[in-house]
C-alpha positions in Angstrom: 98.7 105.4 109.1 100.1 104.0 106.2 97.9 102.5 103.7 98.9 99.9 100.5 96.3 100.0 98.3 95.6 96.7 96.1 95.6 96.8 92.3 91.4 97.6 92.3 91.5 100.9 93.8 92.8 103.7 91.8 96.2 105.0 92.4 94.7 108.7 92.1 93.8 107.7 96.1 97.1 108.0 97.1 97.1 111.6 96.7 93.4 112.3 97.3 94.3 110.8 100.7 97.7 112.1 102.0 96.4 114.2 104.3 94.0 111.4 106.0 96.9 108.8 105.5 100.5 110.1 104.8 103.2 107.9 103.8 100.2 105.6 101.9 101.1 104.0 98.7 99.5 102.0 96.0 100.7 98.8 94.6 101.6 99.8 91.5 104.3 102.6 92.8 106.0 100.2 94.8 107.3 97.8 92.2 104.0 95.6 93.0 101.8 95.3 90.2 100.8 92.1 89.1 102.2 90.5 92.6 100.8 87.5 94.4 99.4 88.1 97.6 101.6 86.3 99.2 104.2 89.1 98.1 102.0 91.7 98.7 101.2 90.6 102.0 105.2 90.2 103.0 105.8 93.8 101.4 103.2 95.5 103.4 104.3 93.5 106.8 107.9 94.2 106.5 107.3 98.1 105.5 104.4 99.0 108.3 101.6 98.9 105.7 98.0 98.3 106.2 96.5 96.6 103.1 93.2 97.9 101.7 91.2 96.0 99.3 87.8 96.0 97.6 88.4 92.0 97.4 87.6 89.4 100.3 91.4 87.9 99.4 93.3 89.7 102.3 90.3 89.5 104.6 90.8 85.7 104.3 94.5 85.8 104.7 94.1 88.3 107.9 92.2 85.4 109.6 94.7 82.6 108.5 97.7 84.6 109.3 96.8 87.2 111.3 98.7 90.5 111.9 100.9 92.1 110.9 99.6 93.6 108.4 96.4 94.9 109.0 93.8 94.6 106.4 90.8 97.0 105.9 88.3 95.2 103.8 86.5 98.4 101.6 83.3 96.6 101.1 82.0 98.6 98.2 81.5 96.4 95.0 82.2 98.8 91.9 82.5 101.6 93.8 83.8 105.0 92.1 87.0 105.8 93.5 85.2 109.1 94.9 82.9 106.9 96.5 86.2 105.1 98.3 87.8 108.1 99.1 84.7 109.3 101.0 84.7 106.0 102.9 88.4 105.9 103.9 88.1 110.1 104.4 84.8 109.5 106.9 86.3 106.7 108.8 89.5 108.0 109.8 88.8 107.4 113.4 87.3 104.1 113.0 90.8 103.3 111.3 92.8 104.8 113.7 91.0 102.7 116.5 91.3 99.4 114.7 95.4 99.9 114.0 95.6 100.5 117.9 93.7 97.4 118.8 94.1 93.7 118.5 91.5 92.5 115.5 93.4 91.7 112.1 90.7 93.4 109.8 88.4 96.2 109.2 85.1 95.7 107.3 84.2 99.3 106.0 81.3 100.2 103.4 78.0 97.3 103.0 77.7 94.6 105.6 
């Protein structure tokens, strides 16, 4: 379950994470910062990444395009990054569920 995580979550994740999601990455690490999302999107598809964002961007894309990759919408607004962790930590088998079945993206956090 490897996750690319956008330019508005903190990179610390990445290592708060790795034993939930090993093998996850965060923009920035991968040469990505700044990118479009048209080149993030292409990145994370051709590398087996899901994309997780705080924005709506990649939900939008995720409809338009589909998969792969998979998208995981962290619905949180300005969430702490504790407060993300938590969220990605406590929905590991939500996430696993989702990347074995056919939808394109996972809502997580406020409805």
């Amino acid at each position: 379950m490897k996750l690319l995580l956008d330019e508005n979550l903190s990179p610390r994740l990445v290592d708060l994470l790795s034993d939930v999601y090993p093998g996850s990455e965060h923009l920035h690490a991968v040469g990505l910062g700044g990118a479009t999302d048209d080149e993030v999107w292409v990145y994370a598809r051709d590398h087996g990444f899901t994309i997780v964002s705080k924005d709506s961007d990649f939900a939008d894309i995720s409809v338009l395009r589909g998969a792969p990759p998979k998208v995981i919408w962290a619905r949180l607004g300005n969430g702490t990054t504790a407060s993300v962790e938590f969220l990605l930590r406590n929905s590991e088998a939500v996430v696993r569920r989702f990347l074995d079945g056919p939808e394109t993206c996972l809502m997580l956090g406020r409805r």
